[in-house]
Structures are given as structure tokens and as C-alpha cells.
C-alpha positions in Angstrom: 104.2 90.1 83.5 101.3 88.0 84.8 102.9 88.2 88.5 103.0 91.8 88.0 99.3 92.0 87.0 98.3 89.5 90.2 100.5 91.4 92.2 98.7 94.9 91.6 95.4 93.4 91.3 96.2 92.3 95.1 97.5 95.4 96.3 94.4 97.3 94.3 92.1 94.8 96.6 93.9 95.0 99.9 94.0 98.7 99.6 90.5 99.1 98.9 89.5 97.4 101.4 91.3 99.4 104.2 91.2 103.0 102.7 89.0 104.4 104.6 90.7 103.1 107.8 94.2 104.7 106.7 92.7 108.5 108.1 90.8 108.1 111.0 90.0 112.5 110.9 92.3 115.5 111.1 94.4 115.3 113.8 95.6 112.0 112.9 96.9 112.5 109.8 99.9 110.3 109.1 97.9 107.3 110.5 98.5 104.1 109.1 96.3 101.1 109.4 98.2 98.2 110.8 96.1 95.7 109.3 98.2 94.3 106.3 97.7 96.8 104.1 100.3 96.8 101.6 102.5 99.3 98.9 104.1 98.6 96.3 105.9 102.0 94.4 106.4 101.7 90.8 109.9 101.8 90.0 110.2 105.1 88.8 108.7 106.4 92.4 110.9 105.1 94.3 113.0 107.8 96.4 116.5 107.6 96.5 119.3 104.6 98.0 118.9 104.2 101.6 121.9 103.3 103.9 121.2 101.4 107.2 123.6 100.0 109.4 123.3 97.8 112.6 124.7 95.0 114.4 123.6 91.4 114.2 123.0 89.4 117.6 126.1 87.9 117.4 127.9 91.3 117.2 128.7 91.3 113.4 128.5 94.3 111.4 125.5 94.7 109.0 124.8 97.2 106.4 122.3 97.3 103.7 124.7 98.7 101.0 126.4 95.2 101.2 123.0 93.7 99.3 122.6 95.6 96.7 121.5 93.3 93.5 119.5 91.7 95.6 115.5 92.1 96.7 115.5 92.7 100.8 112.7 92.2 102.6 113.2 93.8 105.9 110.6 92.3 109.1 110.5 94.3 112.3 109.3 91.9 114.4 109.2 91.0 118.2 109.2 87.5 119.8 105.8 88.8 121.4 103.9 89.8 119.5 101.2 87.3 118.1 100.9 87.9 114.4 104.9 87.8 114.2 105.2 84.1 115.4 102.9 83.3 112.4 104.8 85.8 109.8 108.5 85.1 111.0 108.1 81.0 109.9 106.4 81.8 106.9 109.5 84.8 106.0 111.8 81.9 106.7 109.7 79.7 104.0 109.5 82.3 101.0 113.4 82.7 101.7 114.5 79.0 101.3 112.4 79.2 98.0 113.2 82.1 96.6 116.9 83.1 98.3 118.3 81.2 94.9 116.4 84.3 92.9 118.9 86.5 95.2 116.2 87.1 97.9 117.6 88.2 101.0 115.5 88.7 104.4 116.3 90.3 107.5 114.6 90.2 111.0 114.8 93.5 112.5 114.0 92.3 116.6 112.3 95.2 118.8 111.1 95.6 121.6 112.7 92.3 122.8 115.9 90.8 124.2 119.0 88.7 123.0 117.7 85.7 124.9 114.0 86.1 123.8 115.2 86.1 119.6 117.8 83.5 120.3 114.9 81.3 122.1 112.6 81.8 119.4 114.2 81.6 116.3 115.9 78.3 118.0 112.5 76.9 118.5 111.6 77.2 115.4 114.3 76.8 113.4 114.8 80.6 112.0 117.7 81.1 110.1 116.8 84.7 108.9 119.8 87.0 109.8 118.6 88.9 112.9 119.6 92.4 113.5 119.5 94.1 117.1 117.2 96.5 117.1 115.9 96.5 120.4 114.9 100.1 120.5 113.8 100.6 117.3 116.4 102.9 116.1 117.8 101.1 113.0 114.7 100.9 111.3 113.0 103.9 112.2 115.2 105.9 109.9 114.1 104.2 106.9 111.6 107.7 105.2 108.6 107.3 104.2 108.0 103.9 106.3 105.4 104.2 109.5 108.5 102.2 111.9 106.2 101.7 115.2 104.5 98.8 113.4 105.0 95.8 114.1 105.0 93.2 112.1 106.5 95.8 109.4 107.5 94.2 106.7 109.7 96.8 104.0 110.7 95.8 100.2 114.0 97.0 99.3 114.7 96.7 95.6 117.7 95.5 93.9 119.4 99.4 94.2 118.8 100.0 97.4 115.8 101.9 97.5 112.6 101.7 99.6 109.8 99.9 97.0 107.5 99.4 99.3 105.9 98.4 103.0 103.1 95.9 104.5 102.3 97.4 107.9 100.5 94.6 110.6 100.3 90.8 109.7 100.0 90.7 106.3 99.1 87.8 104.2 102.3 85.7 103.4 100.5 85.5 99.3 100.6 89.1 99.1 104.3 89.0 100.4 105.2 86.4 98.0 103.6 88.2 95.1 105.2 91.4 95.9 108.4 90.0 96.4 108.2 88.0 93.0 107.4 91.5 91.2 110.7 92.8 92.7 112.5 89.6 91.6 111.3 90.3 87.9 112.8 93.9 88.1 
């Protein structure tokens, strides 16, 4: 219960403090700050189970129904992009202590290459299941989730359904508290 507390006395802060960034004026409506801001959907707003499917780099088959009882934290992420070579390690960290918890994270690689992932995560010793989304199109058909941003990081809950989003580099606390909320469920 006290997790749950922190955790929406984080998001409360976080989004106060980039809600008047999230409209920029009329004809951008649907803009959405890429600057860590964070959601968190009570369970009982949550919309309904999402399917996804893919392929991992090695060719493997991947679907999101195949997790279910488990919290899924879903990064789009590309080996170029700055704030993901901080985020990706620190992913990789929250999921060798909490993965016990039944925690399962997923890098969703766009805008990149094969050989650019493979280089990367070797480098630094990623083990986070990688899907091939090199185009974007996987995760872009998640609803209710801005998918051009990148780092994106999405919370799936333990049935499947979209709980929430971070859009930008958001801090790896607020990830860990949101994460540990879903873990309660």
C-alpha cells in the first residue's frame, strides 16, 4: 500500500510539472511531451487485452498473449538515441531484481539495424529479449500510446492490458515504483 501511495505521489509530481507542456495550442492537440512524463491507469480504466505479435532478432516468434500473469514493461528504444543507452542498462537492472516477482521486459528496437542492437546490447551486456521493430510497426498499434517516442516505455499488467506509458527518458525511480504497483496487483 505504501508503494502505491509513493508511486502516485510521483506520478501526481511528474505530471504537474509537465502539464502545461502536454498542449502546446490547438492544432496540436494529441501532443505529448517526451520529457518523462509518466501514466499510470487505475485498474478499473484500463481498456481491454491487447494482442501484439512480432519477431525477435533471432527470428523467434513473440507474442504478448504468451505473458500474461506477468507485469511487461515494453521499451521502444534505438541504439542511437542518447537517453536510451542510459535507460536500456538501467531496464536490464530493475529486471534481474524484480524478474523473480514475474517481471518481464521487452526491448522493442526502431529505427535501427540487426547489427546495431546486437552490437549494443553485446557491449553492454543486455539480456532483455529484443524484438525487431525496425519500422515501428509492432508497437505502434498498441491504442492509446503516443508510439513515435522514443525512449517509450509501456506497462502492461498481469491481463494483458495497457496500465500505463513513460514517454522520453524517464527516471529509472519512477519506473521502478510503477512497476512495483503493478507487481502488487
Amino acid at each position: 500500500m505504501i508503494r502505491k501511495v509513493v508511486a502516485l505521489i510521483m506520478l501526481m509530481i511528474s505530471l504537474a510539472s509537465c502539464a502545461s507542456n502536454n498542449l502546446k495550442n490547438e492544432e496540436s492537440i494529441g501532443y505529448v511531451a517526451a520529457d518523462g512524463s509518466a501514466v499510470l491507469r487505475d485498474a478499473s480504466e484500463r481498456g481491454p487485452v491487447i494482442e501484439l505479435a512480432g519477431n525477435l532478432l533471432d527470428g523467434t516468434a513473440w507474442k504478448l498473449s504468451n505473458y500474461r500473469g506477468q507485469v511487461l514493461i515494453l521499451n521502444a528504444w534505438g541504439p542511437w538515441c542518447a537517453p536510451c543507452r542510459t535507460e536500456v542498462p538501467r531496464l536490464q537492472e530493475l529486471l534481474n531484481k524484480k524478474s523473480a516477482e514475474g517481471l518481464k521486459v521487452f526491448g522493442f528496437a526502431t529505427r535501427t539495424n540487426e547489427s546495431a542492437v546486437n552490437a549494443f546490447t553485446a557491449k553492454y551486456k543486455i539480456s532483455i529479449p529484443q524484438i525487431a521493430d525496425f519500422d515501428s510497426a509492432v508497437i505502434s498499434q498498441i491504442p492509446g500510446v503516443p508510439s513515435a517516442t522514443v525512449p517509450g516505455t509501456i506497462f502492461i499488467d498481469k491481463k494483458g492490458r495497457v496500465a500505463g506509458f513513460a514517454l522520453g527518458a524517464a527516471d529509472i525511480s519512477l519506473i521502478r515504483s510503477l512497476t512495483e504497483s503493478l507487481l502488487e496487483e
